[in-house]
N, C-alpha and C positions, 0 to 999 in steps of 0.2 A: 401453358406452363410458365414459370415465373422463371424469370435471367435472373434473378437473383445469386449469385453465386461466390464462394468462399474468394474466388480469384477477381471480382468484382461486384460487393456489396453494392445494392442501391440506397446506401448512406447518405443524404444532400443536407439534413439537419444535425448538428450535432449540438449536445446540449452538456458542459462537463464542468463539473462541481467538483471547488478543490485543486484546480487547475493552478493557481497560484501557491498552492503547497511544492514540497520536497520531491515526491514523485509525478505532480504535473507539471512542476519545468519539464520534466524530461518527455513525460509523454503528448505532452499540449503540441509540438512542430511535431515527432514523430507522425501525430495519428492524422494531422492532415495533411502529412506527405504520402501519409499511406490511401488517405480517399481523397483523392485532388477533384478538386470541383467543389468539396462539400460546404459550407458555410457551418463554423463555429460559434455556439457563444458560452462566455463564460461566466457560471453563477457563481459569484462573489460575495464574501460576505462585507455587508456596508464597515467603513471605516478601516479596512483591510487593502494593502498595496500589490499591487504586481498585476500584467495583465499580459500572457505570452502573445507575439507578434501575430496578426493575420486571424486573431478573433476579436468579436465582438465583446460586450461588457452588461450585465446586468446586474443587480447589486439587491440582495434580500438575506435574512436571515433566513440557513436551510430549513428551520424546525417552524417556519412563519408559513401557515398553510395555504390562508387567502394568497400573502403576495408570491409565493412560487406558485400556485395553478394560474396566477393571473402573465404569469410568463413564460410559463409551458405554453397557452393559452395561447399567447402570441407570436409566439415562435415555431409551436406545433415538431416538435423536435421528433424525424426516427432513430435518431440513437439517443441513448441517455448514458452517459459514464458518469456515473458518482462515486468519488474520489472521499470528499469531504467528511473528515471527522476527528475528532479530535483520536490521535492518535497513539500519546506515548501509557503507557499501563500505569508507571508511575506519579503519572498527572492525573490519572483515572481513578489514583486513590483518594487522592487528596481532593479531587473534585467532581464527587460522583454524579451529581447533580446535574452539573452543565454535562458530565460526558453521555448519561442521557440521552440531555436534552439533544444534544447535537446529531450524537449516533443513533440514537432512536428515534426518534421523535423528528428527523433530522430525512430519515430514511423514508418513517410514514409518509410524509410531508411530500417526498418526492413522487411518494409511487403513486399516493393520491392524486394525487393531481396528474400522471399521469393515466392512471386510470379514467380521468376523469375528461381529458382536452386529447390526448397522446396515445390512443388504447392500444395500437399495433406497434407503436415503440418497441425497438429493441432496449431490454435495461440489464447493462452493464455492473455491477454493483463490486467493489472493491471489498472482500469481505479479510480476514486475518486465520492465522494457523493458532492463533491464540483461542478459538474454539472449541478445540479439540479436549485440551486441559488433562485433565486425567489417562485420557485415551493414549497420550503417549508411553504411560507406564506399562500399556501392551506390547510398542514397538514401532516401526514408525507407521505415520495413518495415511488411512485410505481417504478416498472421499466419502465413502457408505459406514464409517466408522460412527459410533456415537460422540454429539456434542457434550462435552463437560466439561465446560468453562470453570475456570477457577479464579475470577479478579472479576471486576467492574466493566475493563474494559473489552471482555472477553463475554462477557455475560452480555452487554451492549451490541456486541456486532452477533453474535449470535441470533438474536433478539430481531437486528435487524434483518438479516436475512429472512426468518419468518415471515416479518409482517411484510416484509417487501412481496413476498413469493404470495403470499395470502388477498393482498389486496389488488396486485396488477388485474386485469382481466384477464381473459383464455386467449384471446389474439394476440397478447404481449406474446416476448421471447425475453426471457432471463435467465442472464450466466454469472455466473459468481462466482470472483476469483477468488481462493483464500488463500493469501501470499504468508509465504515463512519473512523470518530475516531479513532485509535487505540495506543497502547502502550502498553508499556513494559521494563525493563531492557535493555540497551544499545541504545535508542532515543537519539537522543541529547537535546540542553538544545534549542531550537528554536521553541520547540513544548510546550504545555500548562502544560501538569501535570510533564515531565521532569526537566521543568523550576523550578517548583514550589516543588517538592521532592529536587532538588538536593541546593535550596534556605537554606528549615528546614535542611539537613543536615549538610550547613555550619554553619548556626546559631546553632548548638548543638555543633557544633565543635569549638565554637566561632573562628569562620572565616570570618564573617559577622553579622552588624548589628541586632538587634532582628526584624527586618520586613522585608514581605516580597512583592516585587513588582510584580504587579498584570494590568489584562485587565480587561475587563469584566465579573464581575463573574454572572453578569446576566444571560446567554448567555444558551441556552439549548443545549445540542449534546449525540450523540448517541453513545456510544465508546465500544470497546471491547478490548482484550487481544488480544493481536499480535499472541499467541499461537492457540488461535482460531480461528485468521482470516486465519493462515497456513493452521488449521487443513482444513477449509473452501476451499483453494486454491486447496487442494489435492485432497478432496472431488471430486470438478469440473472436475479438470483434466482427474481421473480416471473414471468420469461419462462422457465423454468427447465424446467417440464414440457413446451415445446412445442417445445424445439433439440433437438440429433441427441443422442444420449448423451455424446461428449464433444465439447467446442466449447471456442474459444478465441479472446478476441479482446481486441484491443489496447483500452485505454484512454489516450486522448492527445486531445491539440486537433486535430492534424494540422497546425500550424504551431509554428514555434520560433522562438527569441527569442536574442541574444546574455547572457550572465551579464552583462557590463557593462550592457546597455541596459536591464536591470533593473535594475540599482543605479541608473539612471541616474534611473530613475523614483523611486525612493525617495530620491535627492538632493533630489528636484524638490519633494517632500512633507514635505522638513523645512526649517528655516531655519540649520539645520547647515552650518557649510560645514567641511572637512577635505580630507586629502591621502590620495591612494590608494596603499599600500603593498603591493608580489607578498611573501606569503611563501611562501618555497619548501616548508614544511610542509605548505600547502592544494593544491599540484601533484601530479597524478598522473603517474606514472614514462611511461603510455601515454593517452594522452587520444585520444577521439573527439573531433573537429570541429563535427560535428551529428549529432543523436540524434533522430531525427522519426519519430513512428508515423502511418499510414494509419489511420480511424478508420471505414472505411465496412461492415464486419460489425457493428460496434455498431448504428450509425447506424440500418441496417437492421433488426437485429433487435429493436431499442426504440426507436427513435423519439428518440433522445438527442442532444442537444446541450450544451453548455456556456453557462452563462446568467452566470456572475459573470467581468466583465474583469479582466486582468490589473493595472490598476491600481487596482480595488475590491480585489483580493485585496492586493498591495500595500502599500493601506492602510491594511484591518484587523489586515495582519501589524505593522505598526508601530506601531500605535496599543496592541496587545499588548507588544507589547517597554517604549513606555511606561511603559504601567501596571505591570508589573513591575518599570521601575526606580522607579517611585512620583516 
């Protein structure tokens, strides 16, 4: 009978791509505080900065097939967390091509080669709520809902999930997490609430006009704290050897929030006052109403909740933006 177990994975290789982005500051110490002993490394892409404390370093472009199997190869990774891709929808538009390449092509790339050096690897794969696409016009989604992506970058991770699930072997295990909204201190300014924190922070600074530009604040979604969508990743991970071989399951609050009524709360937290300007730049040509995931396979299979409010997250994202404008 295998010790393998949710309360101590036998994890010793970890292998995480993307680990130098936005949500792998956060998750890169968590997940080796969570498998102590294990040995890290992190795939990097070449000419790119940052490398979190107590891992290693390798440097390849993700969608380069030869040189990631030749470092799966040598590292012989059983966990695989891939993180890595390009991420914002609105950059997805405007550059369909590399988001592709990176997210797809990016994905193959990975499984391949674990298929190929890594076959019992567990592969972790970060997938988006942006798959669902249409399916929110139903209500909010299941994991068993249909995919109907509606952008690039939505079509991209989609995409990738498939081939991933298509090419690992039968001995793999893969879980895929498709996370709603999230944010936090250190997002950048391409995403909605970073945009809009680090706006009111220059206007207090006066650094900028007193208003602040704006999408649709219509717009309903589902968001969480980057802290918790970690704690959520770790969660999985470690429950990892006891789920079916592939699983998938939503990361969300399971409630949603207006875009305005989030600025609104960020109004509320500074002594800025300013005037709210639509620019027609931040609009999507097709917009979802409300974007809400079901959150009860999680729920279930880790015991998961959401511990940080909407208004703590809020206002560590502001108090960041702050400090950045000094």
């Amino acid at each position: 009978m295998s010790d393998r177990t949710p309360e101590t994975p036998a994890f010793r290789r970890i292998l995480l791509t993307g680990g130098n982005g936005f949500v792998g500051g956060y998750l890169a110490p968590t997940l080796l505080a969570a498998l102590p002993g294990a040995e890290g490394l992190l795939l990097r892409r070449p000419g790119t900065a940052g490398c979190p404390e107590g891992w290693g370093l390798a440097e390849a472009e993700i969608y380069d097939r030869e040189a990631v199997t030749a470092i799966v190869a040598r590292f012989k990774p059983d966990l695989v967390v891939h993180l890595a891709g390009q991420t914002s929808v609105g950059e997805a538009r405007i550059a369909a091509e590399e988001t592709w390449r990176v997210n797809f092509d990016g994905a193959f790339a990975l499984a391949s080669a674990c298929a190929h050096a890594a076959p019992a690897a567990t592969f972790f794969f970060v997938s988006s709520s942006e798959v669902y696409g249409r399916t929110f016009l139903a209500g909010p989604a299941r994991e068993d809902a249909p995919l109907q992506p509606m952008n690039v970058y939505a079509r991209s991770k989609a995409a990738a999930e498939q081939v991933i699930a298509d090419v690992l072997p039968a001995e793999a295990r893969l879980v895929v997490a498709r996370s709603f909204n999230h944010t936090g201190p250190g997002q950048d300014e391409r995403f909605v609430l970073p945009s809009f924190a680090a706006q009111i922070a220059r206007i207090e600074a006066r650094r900028q006009p007193p208003e602040i530009r704006v999408g649709n604040l219509d717009a309903e979604r589902d968001f969480l704290d980057v802290r918790d969508v970690c704690r959520a990743y770790v969660a999985l991970i470690k429950a990892a050897p006891a789920l079916p071989a592939h699983s998938v399951f939503n990361v969300s609050s399971g409630a949603s929030r207006s875009i305005g009524s989030l600025l609104e709360i960020l109004s509320q937290q500074s002594s800025a006052r300013f005037a709210v300007v639509v620019d027609h730049a931040r609009l999507r040509s097709v917009e979802i109403p409300n974007a809400v995931g079901r959150n009860d396979l999680l729920r279930a299979a880790v015991d998961w909740r959401p511990i940080h409010s909407i208004e703590e997250t809020l206002a560590a994202l502001l108090q960041a933006a702050r400090d950045r404008v000094g």
